[in-house]
N, C-alpha and C positions, 0 to 999 in steps of 0.2 A: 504494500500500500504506500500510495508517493503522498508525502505532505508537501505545505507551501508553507513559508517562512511570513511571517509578519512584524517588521521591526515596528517599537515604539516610536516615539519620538524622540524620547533621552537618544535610544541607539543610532535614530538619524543623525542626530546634534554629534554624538560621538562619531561617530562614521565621517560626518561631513567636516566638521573640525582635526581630526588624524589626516584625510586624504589633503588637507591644506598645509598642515604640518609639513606632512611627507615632499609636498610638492617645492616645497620652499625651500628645504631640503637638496634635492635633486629634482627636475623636470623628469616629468614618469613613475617617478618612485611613488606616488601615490596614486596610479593606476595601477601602479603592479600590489601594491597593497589591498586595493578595492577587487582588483581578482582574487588576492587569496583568499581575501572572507568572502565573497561568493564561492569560491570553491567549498569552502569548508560549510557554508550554509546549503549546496547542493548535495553534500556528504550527508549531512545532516537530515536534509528533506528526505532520501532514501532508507536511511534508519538512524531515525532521531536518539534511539538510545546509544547512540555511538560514546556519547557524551557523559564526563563524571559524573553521579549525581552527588549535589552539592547536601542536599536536605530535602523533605520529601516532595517540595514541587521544582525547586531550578535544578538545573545542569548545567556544567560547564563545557567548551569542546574549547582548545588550541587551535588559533590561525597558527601555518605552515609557513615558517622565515617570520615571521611578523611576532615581537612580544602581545600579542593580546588573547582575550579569551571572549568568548563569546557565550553570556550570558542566559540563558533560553527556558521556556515551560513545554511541554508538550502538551496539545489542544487536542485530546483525541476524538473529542463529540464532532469538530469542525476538520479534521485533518490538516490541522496546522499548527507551527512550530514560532511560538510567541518570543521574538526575541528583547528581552530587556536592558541588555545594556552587549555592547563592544567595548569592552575593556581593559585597559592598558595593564599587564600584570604586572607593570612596579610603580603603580599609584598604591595610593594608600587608598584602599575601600572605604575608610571611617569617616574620610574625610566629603566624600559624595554623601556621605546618611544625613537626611534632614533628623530634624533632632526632634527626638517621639516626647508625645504628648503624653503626661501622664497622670489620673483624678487625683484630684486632692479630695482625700475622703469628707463626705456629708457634714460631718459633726465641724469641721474646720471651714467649711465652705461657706454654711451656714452661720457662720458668727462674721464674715465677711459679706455682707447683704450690702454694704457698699460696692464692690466689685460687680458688674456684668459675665457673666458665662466665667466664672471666678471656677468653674469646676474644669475650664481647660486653658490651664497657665502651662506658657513652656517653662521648663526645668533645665537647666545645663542638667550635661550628662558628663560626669569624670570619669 
């Protein structure tokens, strides 16, 4: 069974930002990168479990020459292969994470009735 790939947008943004990099770089050098992750997204479309699984819904697959990894869910209802990020493997992941919301329990909330939507304050994360 063939799947079809569907990038986000994040992976566009990343795709399209790397293929400029690269170009600036060397002229070509970011065509010959924008083939190898199609290649490896056409590897993929043929048997999406090619790829690590990371946790129970991503996997990862290595673009070929290129440091990056390519992100992805498998969509088995739709036949297709959700991709979520292209990603450079020596960035730091922590630093792409938006920073998670998290309740301030009831009893604290409630004694702040000055505060609007006071039960979803961002927290740094250390």
């Amino acid at each position: 069974m063939s799947y079809i790939s569907i990038l986000s947008e994040r992976a566009k943004k990343e795709l399209q930002e790397s293929w400029e990099w690269y170009e600036e770089r060397q002229p070509g050098l970011g065509d010959r990168f924008i083939a190898a992750v199609f290649e490896k997204l056409n590897q993929l479309e043929d048997d999406p479990a090619k790829g690590m699984q990371r946790n129970t819904i991503y996997r990862e697959a290595m673009v070929k020459i290129f440091p990056y990894l390519i992100i992805y869910r498998i969509e088995t209802t739709g036949n297709c292969i959700f991709v979520h990020s292209i990603f450079h493997s020596h960035r730091n992941p922590n630093l792409d994470k938006p920073e998670p919301k998290r309740k301030i329990p009831n009893f604290i909330a409630k004694s702040w009735n000055c505060l609007p939507n006071a039960t979803e304050i961002k927290f740094p994360v250390y």
